[in-house]
C-alpha positions, 0 to 999 in steps of 0.5 A, a space after each residue: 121580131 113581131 110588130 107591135 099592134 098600134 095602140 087601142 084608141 077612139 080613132 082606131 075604133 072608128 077606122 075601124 067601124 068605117 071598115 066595116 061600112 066599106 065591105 058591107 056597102 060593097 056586099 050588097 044586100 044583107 049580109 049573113 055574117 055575125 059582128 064579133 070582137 070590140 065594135 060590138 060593146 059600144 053598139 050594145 051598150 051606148 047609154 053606158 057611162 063606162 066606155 069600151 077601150 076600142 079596137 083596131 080590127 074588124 071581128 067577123 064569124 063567116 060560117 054563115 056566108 059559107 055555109 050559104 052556099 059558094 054564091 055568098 061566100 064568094 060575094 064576101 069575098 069580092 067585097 073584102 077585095 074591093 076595099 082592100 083586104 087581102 087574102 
């Protein structure tokens, strides 16, 4: 049986954006990948009087770190481990 995701709210919206913070702080410098998914609505958009329904998780396209080179790739991936993600 599959686990249900929890639900999309402003809290896990947040949680998420702080995820975020935590792995570019932790990567150092600027990084090269592009923010995807539902974090990106509100930073778009945040005049809007419609707000997006929220995320639970952290969108990114790497392609850009990888094909940087193995220095950077590898630079993101260090930073995911120092807050937690797992491969």
């Amino acid at each position: 049986m599959v686990d249900e995701l929890p639900p999309r709210s402003r809290a896990a919206r947040d949680a998420a954006e702080r995820a975020l913070m935590r792995v570019v702080h932790h990567y150092g410098g600027t990084p090269e990948f592009v923010l995807l998914g539902g974090l990106v609505p509100e930073l778009l958009c945040t005049g809007s009087e419609f707000h997006h329904a929220g995320t639970i998780d952290v969108d990114m396209q790497v392609g850009f770190e990888i094909a940087c080179g193995a220095v950077n790739a590898a630079r993101l991936e260090q930073a995911l481990r120092n807050v937690g993600f797992a491969p």
